[in-house]
N, C-alpha and C positions, 0 to 999 in steps of 0.2 A: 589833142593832136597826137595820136598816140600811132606806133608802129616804126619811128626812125632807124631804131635800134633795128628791129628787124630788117626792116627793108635793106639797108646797109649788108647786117649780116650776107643776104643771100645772092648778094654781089660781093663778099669778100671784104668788104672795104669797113673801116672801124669807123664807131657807132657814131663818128661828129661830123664823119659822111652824111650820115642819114640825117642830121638835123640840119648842115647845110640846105640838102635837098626838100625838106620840112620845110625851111625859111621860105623856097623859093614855090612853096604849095602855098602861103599865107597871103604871097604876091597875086598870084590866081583867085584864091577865095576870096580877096581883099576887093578886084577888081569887079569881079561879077557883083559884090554887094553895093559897091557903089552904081552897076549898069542897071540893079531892078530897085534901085533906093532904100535899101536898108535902113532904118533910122538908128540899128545899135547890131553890134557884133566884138561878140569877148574870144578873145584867145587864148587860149590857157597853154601859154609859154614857158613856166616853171614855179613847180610846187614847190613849199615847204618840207614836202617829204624827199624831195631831191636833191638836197642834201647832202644826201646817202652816198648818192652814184659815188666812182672814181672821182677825186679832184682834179684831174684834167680835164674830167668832162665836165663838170660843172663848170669850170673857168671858160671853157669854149664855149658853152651856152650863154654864162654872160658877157662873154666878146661880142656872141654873133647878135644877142638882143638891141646893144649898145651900135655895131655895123648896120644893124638892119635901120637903124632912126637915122640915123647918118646918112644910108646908102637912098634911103626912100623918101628924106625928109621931103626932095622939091615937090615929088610925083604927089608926096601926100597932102601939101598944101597946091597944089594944081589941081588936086580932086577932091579941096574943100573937104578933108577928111580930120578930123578932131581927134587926137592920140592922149589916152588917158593912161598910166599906169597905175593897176592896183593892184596891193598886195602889202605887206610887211614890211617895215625898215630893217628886221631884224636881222642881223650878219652878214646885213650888207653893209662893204665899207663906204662911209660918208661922201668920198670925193666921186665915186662912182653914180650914185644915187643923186646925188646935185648935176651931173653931167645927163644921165637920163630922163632925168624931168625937166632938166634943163630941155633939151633936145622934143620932149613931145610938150610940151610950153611953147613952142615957136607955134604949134597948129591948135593954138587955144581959140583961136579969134573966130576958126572956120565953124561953118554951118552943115554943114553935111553930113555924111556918115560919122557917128561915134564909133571909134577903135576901144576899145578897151583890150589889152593888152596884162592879164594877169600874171604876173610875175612875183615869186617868191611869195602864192598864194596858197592859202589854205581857207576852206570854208569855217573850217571849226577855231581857227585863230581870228576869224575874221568879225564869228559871234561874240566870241570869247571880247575883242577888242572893240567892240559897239558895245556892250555891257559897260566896259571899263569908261567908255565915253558918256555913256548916260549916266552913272554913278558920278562921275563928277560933276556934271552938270544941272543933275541933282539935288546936288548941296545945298546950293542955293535956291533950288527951285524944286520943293519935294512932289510939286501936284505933277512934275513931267513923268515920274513911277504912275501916279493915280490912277492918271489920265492916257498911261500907255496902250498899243494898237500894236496892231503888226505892220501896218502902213504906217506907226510913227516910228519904229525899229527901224526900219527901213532907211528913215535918215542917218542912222550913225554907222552905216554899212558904207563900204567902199564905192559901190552904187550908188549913194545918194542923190535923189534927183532922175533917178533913170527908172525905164519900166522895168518887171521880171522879165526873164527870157520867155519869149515863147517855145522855141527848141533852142535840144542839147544836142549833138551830131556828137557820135561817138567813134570814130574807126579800128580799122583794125581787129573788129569781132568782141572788144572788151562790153562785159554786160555790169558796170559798176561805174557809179559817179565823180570818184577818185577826187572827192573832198571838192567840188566844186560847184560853186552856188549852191552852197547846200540852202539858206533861206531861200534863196529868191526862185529857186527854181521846184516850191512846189506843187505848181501845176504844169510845169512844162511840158510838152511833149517828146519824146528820146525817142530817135532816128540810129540805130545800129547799123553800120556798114563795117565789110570784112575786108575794105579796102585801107592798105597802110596808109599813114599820112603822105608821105611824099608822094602816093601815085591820085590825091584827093586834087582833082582838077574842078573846073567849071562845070560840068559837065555833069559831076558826081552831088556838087551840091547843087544843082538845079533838082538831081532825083531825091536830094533829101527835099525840098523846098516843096516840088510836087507832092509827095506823100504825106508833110505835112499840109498838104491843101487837104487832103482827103478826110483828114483826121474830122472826131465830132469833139468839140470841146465843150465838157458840161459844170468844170468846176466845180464838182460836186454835189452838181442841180440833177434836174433828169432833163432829158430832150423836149424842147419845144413839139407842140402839133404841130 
């Protein structure tokens, strides 16, 4: 969901303008994926390389992630919507991280759309830590190395249980994956748009939706006659 910053900028206004306005694009995408039944949709809310930013902004980012569960919880159990967060314990403080899952824990029960909800994620932390899970699990059981697949990988990923993505929707004109699903997304199809995240309506991702209808997907095969 990239372009906050920007968008912000060229209204003047500092950059936790732009991610309020972002939160309030995810209410929009949120809604249309439940009007044409999505069965899964990930939002990459905050990287591990994010970090970096200013510490005021990083702190306002995990306000706003923590408000938006808060703010959205009923609408999201109204629309049967199942809120996962994945991504890293790492430098997040305890009471915080008990409160957030606390909070997308209320919408375990629904059946509906899957939220995923990536937070304080990284792709390459994410291999890195399915390795460390299967190594220990391992131990005791050396035939699960033997017997390994990339659909059984698959299980010690933050995903578990869920398909690859089909699309990645990129905004804002960036032409890079920015450590995200890097397993699970490689046969996805990437949809670039030069539109910032805040101005990404309904609208915008029905035109990514369409074009991927267009799309021929061969996974590597060649096309049917």
């Amino acid at each position: 969901m990239d372009g906050n910053g920007r968008w912000a900028a060229k209204r003047h206004r500092p950059r936790v303008y732009g991610h309020r306005a972002g939160a309030r694009a995810v209410r929009k995408v949120v809604e249309l994926a439940t009007e044409i039944k999505l069965g899964y949709l990930t939002i990459y809310a905050f990287s591990t390389e994010n970090w970096k930013r200013p510490a005021n902004e990083v702190q306002a980012l995990l306000k706003l992630l923590k408000d938006y569960l808060i703010k959205e919880l009923p609408e999201l159990n109204r629309e049967n919507i199942k809120v996962r967060i994945i991504g890293t314990q790492d430098r997040l403080d305890p009471s915080y991280l008990t409160e957030i899952h606390q909070l997308a824990g209320e919408t375990a029960q629904n059946t509906g759309l899957n939220l995923n909800i990536a937070f304080n994620y990284g792709g390459r932390l994410e291999i890195i830590e399915g390795i460390k899970k299967l190594f220990q699990e391992s131990k005791n059981n050396p035939e699960l190395v033997d017997n390994l697949t990339p659909q059984t990988f698959g299980n010690y990923l933050y995903t578990a249980g869920q398909p690859d993505p089909d699309l990645i929707i990129r905004t804002s004109g960036e032409y890079r994956l920015s450590n995200f699903l890097l397993w699970q997304s490689a046969y996805a199809e990437i949809y670039i748009t030069e539109t910032l995240w805040p101005d990404f309506d309904k609208v915008e991702f029905l035109k990514a939706i369409i074009d991927f209808q267009g799309r021929k997907r061969r996974f590597g095969g060649i096309e049917s006659e």
